[in-house]
C-alpha positions as CSV (number, residue, x, y, z in Angstrom):
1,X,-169.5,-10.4,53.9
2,X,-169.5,-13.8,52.7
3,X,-166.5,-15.1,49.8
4,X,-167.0,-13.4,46.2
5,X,-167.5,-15.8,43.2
6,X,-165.4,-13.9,40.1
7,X,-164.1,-14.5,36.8
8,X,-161.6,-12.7,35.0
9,X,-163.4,-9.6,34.0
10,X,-164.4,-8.8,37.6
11,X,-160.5,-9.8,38.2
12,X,-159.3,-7.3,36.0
13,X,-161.3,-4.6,37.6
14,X,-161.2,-5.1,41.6
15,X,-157.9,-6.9,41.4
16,X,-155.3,-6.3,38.6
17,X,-155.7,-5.5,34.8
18,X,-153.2,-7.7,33.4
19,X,-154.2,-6.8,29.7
20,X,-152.8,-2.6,30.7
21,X,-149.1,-3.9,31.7
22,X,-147.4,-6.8,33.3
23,X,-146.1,-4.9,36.6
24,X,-148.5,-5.8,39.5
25,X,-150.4,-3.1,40.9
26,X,-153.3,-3.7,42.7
27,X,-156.6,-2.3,41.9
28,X,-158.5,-2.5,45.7
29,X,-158.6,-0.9,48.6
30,X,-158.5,-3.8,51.5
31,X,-156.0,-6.5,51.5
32,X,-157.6,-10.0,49.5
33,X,-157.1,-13.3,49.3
34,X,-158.1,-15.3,46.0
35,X,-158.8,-19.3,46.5
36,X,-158.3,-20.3,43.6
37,X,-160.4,-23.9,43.3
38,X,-162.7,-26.3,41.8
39,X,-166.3,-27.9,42.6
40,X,-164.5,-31.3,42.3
41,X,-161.4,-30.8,44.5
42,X,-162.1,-32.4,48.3
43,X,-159.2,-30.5,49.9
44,X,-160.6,-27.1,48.5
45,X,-164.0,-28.1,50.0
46,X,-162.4,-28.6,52.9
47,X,-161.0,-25.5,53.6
48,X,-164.1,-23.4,52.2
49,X,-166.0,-23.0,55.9
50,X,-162.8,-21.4,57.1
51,X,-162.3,-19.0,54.6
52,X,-166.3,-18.3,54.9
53,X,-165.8,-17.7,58.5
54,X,-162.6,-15.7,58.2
55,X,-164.6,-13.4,55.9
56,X,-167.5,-12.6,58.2
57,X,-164.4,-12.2,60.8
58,X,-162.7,-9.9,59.3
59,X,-165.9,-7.6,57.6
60,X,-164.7,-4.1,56.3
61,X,-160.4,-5.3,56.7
62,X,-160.3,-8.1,54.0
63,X,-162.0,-9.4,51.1
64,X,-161.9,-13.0,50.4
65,X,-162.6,-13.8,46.4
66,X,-162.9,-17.3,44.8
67,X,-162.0,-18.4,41.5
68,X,-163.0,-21.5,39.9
69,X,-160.1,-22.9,37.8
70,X,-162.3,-25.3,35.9
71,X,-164.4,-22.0,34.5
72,X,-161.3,-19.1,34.5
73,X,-158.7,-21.4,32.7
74,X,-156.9,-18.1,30.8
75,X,-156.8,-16.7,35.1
76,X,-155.3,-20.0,36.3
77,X,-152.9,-19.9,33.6
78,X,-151.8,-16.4,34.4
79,X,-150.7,-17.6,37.7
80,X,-149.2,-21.0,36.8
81,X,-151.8,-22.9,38.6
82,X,-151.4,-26.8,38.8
83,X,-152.3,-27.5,41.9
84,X,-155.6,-26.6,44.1
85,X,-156.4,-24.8,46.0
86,X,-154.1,-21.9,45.3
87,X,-154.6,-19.2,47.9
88,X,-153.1,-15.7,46.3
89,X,-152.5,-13.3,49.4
90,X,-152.8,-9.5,48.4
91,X,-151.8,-7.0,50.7
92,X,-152.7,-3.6,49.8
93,X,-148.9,-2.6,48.6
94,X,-146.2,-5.3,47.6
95,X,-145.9,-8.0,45.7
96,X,-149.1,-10.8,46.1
97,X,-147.8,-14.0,47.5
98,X,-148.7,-17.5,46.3
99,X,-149.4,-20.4,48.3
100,X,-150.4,-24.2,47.5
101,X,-152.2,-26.3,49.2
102,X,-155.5,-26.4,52.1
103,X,-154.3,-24.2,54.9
104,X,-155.9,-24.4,58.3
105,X,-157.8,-22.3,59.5
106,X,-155.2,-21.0,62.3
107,X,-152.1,-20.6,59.4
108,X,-154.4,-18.4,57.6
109,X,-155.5,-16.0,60.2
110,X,-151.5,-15.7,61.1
111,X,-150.9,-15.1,57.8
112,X,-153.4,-12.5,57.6
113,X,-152.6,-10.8,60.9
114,X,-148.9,-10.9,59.6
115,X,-148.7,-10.1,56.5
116,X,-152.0,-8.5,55.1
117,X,-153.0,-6.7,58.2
118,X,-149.8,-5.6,59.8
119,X,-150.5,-2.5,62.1
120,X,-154.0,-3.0,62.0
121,X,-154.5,-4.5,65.7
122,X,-153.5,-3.0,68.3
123,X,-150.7,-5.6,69.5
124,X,-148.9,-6.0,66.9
125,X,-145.5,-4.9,68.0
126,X,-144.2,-5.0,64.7
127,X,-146.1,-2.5,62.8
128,X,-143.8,0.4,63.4
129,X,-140.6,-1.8,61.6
């Protein structure tokens, strides 16, 4: 499945409803990452064929959404963005963690394996911790 344009009202529903409370809970069911970015911005062009590839890698296991800051100002705001991109990583319980800056295309698979997928393969040693 290829990355998922949305604006705040699809934001509120698949992700979190930040009008109901301010305590994070996530609304999906598969871990997400939200690149946060703009048309204009070279380094968020730059990383968009990885995160396109990493979502037709990891099909059914992660969603990959994509917000455009220029468009979803009141979204940005909500998550102090001032620099772009802005990855948001979501695992599926716990807190979502916020990173700055175009990632390569290895970091982010690590930091999916590690952190949004723990358990899920079959090597990972560390899913029983």
């Amino acid at each position: 499945m290829p990355t998922q344009q949305m604006n705040a009202s699809e934001f509120k529903s698949k992700v979190f409803d930040y009008d109901k409370g301010e305590e994070w809970e996530y609304a999906g069911t598969l871990p997400a990452i939200v690149d946060f970015y703009a048309d204009w911005c070279g380094p968020c062009k730059a990383i968009a064929p990885a995160l396109e590839e990493l979502s037709k890698e990891y099909e059914g296991r992660l969603v990959i959404y994509k917000i455009d800051t220029d468009k979803e100002t009141e979204l940005s705001g909500l998550f102090g963005i001032q620099s772009i991109p802005t990855l948001l990583f979501i695992p599926t319980s716990g807190a979502p963690m916020l990173q700055k800056g175009a990632l390569p295309k290895n970091v982010l698979q690590q930091v999916i394996e590690e952190k949004l997928l723990p358990g899920v393969t079959a090597d990972n040693k560390d899913q029983q911790e």
